[in-house]
C-alpha positions as CSV (number, residue, x, y, z in Angstrom):
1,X,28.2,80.7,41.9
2,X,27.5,78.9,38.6
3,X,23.8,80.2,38.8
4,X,25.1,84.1,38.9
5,X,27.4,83.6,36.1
6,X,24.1,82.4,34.2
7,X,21.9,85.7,35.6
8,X,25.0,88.0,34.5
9,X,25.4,86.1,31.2
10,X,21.7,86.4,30.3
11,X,22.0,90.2,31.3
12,X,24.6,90.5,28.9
13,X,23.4,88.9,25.8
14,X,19.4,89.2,26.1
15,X,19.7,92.5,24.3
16,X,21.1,90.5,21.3
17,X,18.5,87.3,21.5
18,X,15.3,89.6,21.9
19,X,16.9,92.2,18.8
20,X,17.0,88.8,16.5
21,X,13.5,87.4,17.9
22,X,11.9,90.8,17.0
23,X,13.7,90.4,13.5
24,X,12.3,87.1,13.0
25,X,8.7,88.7,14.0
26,X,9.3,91.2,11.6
27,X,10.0,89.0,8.6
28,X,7.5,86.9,9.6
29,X,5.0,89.7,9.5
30,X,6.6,90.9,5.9
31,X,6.0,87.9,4.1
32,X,2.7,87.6,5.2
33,X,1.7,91.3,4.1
34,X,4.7,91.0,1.0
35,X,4.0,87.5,0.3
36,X,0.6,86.2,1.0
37,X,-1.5,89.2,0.1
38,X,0.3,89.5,-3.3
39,X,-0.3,86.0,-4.0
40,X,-3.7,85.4,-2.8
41,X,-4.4,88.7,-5.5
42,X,-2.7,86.9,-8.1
43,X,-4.5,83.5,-7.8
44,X,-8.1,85.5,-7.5
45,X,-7.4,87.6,-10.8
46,X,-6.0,84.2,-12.7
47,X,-9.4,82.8,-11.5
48,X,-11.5,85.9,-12.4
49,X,-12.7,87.0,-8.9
50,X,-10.8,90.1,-9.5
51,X,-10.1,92.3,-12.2
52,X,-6.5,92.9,-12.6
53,X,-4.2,93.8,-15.7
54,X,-1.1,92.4,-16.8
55,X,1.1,95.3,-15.4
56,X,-0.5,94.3,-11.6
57,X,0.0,90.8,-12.1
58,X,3.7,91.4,-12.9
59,X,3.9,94.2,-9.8
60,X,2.5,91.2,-7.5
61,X,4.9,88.6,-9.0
62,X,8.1,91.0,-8.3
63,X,7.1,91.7,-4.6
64,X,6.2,88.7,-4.2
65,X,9.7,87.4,-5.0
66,X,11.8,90.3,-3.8
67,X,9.7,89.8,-0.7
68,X,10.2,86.0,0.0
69,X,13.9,86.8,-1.0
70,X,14.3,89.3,1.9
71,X,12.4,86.6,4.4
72,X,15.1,83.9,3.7
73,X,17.8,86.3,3.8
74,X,16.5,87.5,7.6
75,X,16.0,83.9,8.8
76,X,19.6,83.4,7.9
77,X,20.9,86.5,9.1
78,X,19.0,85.4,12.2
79,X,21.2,82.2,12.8
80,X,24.3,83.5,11.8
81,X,24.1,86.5,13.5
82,X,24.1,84.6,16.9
83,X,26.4,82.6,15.9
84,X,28.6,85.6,15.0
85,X,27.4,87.8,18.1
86,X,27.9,84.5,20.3
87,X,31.6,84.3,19.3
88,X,32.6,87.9,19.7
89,X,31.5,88.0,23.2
90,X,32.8,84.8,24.1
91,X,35.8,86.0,22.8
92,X,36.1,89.4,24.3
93,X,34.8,88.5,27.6
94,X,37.5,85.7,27.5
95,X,40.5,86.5,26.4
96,X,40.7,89.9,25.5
97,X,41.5,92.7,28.3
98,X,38.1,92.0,29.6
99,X,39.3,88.0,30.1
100,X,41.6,89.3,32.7
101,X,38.8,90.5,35.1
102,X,36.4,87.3,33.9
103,X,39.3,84.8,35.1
104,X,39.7,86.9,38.2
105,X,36.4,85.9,39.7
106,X,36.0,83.0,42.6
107,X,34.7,80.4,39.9
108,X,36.2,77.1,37.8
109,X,37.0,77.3,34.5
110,X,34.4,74.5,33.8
111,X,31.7,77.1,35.5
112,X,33.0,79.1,32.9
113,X,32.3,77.7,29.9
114,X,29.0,76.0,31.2
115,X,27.5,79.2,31.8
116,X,28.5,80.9,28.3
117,X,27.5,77.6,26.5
118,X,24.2,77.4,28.4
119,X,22.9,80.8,27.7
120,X,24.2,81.4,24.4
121,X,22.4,77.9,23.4
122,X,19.3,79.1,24.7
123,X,19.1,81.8,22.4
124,X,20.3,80.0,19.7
125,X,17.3,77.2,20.9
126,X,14.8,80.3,21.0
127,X,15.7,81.5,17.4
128,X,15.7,78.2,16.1
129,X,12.1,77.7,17.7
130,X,11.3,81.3,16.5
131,X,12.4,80.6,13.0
132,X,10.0,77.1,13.1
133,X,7.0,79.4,14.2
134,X,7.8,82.0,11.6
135,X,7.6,79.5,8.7
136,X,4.7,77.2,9.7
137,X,2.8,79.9,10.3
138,X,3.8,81.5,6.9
139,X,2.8,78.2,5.1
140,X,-0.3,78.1,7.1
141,X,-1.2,81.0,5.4
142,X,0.3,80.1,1.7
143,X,-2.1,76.4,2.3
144,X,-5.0,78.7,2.9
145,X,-4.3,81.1,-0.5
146,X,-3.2,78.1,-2.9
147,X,-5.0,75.0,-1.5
148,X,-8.0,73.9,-2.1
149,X,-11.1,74.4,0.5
150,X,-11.1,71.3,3.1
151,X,-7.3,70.6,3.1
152,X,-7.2,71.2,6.7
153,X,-10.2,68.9,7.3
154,X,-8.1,66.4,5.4
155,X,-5.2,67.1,7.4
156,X,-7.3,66.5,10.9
157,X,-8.5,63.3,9.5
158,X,-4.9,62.0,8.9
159,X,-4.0,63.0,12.7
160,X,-6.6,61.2,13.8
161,X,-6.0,57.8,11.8
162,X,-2.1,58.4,13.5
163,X,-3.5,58.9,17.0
164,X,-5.9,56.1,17.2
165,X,-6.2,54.0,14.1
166,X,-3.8,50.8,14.5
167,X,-4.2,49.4,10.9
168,X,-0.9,48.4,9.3
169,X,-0.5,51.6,6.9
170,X,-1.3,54.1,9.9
171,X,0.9,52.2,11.9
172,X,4.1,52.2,9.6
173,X,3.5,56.0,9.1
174,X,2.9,56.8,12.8
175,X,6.7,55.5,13.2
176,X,8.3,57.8,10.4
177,X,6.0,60.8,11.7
178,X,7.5,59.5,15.7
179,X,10.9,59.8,14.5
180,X,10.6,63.2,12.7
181,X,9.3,64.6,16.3
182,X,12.2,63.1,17.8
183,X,14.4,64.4,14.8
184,X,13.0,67.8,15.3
185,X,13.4,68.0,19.2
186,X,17.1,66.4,19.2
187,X,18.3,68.8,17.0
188,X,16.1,72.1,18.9
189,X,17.1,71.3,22.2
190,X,20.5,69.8,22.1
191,X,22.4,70.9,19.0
192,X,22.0,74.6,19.8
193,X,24.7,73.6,22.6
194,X,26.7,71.6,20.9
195,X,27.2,74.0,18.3
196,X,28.2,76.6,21.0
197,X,30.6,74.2,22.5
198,X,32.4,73.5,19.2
199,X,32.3,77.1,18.8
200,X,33.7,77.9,22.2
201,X,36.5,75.0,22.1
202,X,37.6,76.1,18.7
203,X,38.1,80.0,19.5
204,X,39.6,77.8,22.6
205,X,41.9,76.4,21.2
206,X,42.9,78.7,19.0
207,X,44.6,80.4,21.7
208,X,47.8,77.8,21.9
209,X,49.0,79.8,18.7
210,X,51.4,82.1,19.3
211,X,49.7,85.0,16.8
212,X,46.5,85.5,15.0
213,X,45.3,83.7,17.5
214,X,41.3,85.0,17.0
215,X,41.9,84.3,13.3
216,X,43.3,80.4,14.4
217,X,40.6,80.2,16.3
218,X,37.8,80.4,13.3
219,X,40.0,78.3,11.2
220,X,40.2,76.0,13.9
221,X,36.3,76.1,13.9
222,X,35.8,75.5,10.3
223,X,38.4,72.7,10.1
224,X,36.5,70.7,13.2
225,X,33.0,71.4,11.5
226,X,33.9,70.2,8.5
227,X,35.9,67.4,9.3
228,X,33.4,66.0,12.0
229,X,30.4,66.5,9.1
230,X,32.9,64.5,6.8
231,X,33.0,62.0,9.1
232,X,29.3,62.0,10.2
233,X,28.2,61.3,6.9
234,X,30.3,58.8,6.3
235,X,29.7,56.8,9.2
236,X,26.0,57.2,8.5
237,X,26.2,56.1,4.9
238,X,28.2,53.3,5.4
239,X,25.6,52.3,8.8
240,X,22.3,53.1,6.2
241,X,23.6,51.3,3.7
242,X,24.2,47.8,5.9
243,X,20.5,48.5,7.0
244,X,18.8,49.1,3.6
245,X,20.6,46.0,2.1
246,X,20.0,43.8,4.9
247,X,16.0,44.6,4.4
248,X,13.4,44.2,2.0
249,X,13.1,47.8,0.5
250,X,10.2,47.0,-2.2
251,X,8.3,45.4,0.7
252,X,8.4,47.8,3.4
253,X,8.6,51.5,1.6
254,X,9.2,53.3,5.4
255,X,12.3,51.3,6.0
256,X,13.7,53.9,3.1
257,X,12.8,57.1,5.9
258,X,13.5,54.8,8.8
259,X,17.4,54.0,8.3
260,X,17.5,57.3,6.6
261,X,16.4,59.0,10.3
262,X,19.4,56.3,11.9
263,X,22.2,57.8,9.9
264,X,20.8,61.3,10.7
265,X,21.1,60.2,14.4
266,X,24.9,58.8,13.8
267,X,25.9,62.6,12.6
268,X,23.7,64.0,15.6
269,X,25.6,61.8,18.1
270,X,29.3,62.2,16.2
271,X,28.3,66.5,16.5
272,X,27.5,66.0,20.3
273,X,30.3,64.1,20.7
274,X,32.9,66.3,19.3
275,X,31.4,69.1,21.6
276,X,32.0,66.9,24.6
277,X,35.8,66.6,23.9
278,X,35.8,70.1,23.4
279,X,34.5,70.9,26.7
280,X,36.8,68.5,28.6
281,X,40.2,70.0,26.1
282,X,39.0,73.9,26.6
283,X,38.5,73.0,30.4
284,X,42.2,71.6,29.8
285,X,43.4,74.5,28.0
286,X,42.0,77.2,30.3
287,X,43.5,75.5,33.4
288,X,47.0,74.9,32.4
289,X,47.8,76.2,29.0
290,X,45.7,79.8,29.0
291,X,48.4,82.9,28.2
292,X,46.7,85.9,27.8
293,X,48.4,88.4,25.7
């Protein structure tokens, strides 16, 4: 049954996810034609290649920034808008009128929640991948305009001192570059479900209140993110800082991006932890203390 309520769940929301990939595309293909061309225009004419006057070179500058402006504000949008769209239809297909027919069907509570936390987090995965793709490939372009020729040649030839030379410099930089691909695939295939889960087990919760119980729900949201980052950092300051003091800084300059990637780790595991509880107290809550108004 679990495996239906994913297929009806991914019916439901894939209108949404592909609306927001195509968004991404789109500012994506903007700051390429807004961004790029403008710029590589203004670095030819500053070198002479082209003949352009100062009222174009002013033109170029404001579409440039007006264009780079309306990229950023996308990408956000992106996020937040499944983050927002996640939440309403949690919501309404939970406790709303609709959550009367949804807690009529032959399935656990836990089946539930797994299903909406599992699909929404895959399209919150898919836009966080989307939103990687859109800006390497913008800054592949952007290296291309502003760099200098053979940049990428330099580039392969640092890959291929990580990948096969063993000398002591390579080696100390092949670990911080290790870690930042582990960073990078923690937080792209397991945060987008955590942060669902929070989500979820905060609107959740928010039912035990008598009224505004939407309302107590986001509040309840906010308070748990902040507090949890609060206590993330913390715990990763005060775990850095016993590490950094314990070593040799002068002598080993990666140890300063190494202990710095283990307190990143302490917030990742306190954020994946709090989304656990949440799933074992909204399990809780939807079993014994649900009231639908």
């Amino acid at each position: 049954m679990l495996g239906k309520l994913i297929k009806y769940e991914w019916k439901d929301t894939c209108k949404m996810g592909f609306l927001v990939l195509a968004v991404i595309a789109c500012m994506t293909l903007l700051g390429v034609v807004g961004g790029v061309f403008p710029i590589n225009f203004l670095v030819k004419n500053a070198q002479g290649i082209t003949d352009g006057n100062e009222l174009s070179n002013i033109l170029m500058g404001f579409t440039v920034m007006t264009t780079y402006m309306v990229y950023i504000i996308g990408l956000i949008g992106g996020v937040y808008g499944v983050l927002i769209y996640s939440g309403v239809h949690f919501y309404k297909t939970m406790y709303s009128d609709q959550g009367y027919l949804t807690h009529t069907l032959p399935v656990t509570s836990g089946q539930l929640l797994i299903s909406k936390m599992f699909i929404s987090g895959v399209w919150y995965m898919l836009v966080l991948l989307g939103i990687s793709i859109s800006i390497m490939t913008l800054s592949g372009f952007l290296i291309n305009v502003l760099l200098p020729e053979g940049f990428w040649e330099s580039v392969a030839e640092i890959f291929r001192g990580l990948l096969w030379d063993n000398s002591e410099g390579y080696a100390e930089v092949r670990m911080v570059f290790v870690q930042l691909i582990f960073f990078w695939l923690f937080n792209l295939l397991i945060m987008p479900f955590a942060t669902m889960m929070i989500l979820y087990g905060s609107l959740t919760i928010g039912q035990l209140f008598r009224k505004y119980r939407a309302v107590m729900g986001i509040l309840v949201y906010f308070g748990i993110t902040f507090l949890s980052g609060i206590f993330g950092s913390v715990a990763s300051q005060i775990v850095t800082t016993m590490q950094m003091l314990a070593s040799d800084m002068a002598e080993d300059y990666t140890a300063v991006f190494m202990y710095g990637f283990g307190g990143y780790y302490i917030q990742f595991f306190v954020t994946v932890g709090v989304a656990v509880g949440l799933f074992f107290v909204s399990n809780h809550i939807l079993q014994k203390k649900l009231n639908l108004e």
